[in-house]
N, C-alpha and C positions, 0 to 999 in steps of 0.2 A: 274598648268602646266600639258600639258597632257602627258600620258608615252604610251611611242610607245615601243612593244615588237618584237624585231629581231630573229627570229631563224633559227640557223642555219641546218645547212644539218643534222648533227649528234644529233637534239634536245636540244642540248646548248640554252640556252634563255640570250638576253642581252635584260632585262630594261632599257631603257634610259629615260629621262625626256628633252618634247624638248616643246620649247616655240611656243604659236600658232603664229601663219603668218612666220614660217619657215619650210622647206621643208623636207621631212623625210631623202634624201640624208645627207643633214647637220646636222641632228643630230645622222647620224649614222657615218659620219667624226668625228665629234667634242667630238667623245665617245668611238670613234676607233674600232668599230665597223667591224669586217674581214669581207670580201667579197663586196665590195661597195668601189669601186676603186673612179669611178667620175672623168676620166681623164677629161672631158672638160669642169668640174666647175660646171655644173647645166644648163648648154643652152643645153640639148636634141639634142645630137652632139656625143655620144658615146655610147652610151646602157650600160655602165660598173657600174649603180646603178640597174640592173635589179632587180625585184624582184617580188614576186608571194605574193599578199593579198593575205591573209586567205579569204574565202568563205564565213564567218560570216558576214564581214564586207565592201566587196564589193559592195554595194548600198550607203554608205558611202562617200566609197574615190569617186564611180564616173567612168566612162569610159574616157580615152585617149581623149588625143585633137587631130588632125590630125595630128602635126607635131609628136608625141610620138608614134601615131597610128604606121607612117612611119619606125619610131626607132626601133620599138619592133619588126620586122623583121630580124631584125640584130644583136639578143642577141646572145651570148655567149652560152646558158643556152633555150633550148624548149622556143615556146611561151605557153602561157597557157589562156583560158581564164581573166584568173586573172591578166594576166602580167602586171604592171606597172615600169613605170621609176620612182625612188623614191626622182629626182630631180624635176619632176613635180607634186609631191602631198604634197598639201599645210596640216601644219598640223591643228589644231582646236580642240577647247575642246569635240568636239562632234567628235573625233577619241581616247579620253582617250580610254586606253587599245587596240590600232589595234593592230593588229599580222601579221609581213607580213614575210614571207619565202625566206629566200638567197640561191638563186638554187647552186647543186653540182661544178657547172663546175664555180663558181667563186670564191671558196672557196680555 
């Protein structure tokens, strides 16, 4: 299973181990993971799983779909090139080890 690393603002790192074909939102719920609210479940309806890939690893997860494109207008938190919604990136073995960043302002 691959492990998705969360870090947050202040450089705290939360390893998690999250199963592929589930979404990084959900495995930073299911691990309690601060800053990754997810009020509206994972339908790309609230921006409150925002979060900033790492630059390493950005060709990986992929750019936005249109409806997320829309979302990430609406963060909490800058957008950033990197911004994604992390109810809509799917995880897969071939993201072992991503690193994605939980901006200040949802911490």
């Amino acid at each position: 299973m691959p492990i998705v690393i969360f870090e947050l603002p202040d450089g705290t790192q939360r390893k998690v181990t999250a199963d592929s074909g589930t979404v990084l939102m959900q495995a930073a719920v299911s691990n309690g993971v601060d800053g990754i609210v997810a009020e509206c479940g994972g339908n790309a309806s609230c921006a409150t799983c925002h979060v900033y890939v790492d630059e390493r690893h950005g060709e990986l997860v992929g750019p936005p779909n249109d409806v997320e494109d829309e979302m990430l207008d609406f963060t909490a938190a800058e957008r950033r090139p990197t911004s994604r919604l992390s109810c809509q990136v799917q995880v897969s073995d071939a993201l072992d080890g991503l690193v994605v960043h939980i901006p200040e302002e949802q911490v």
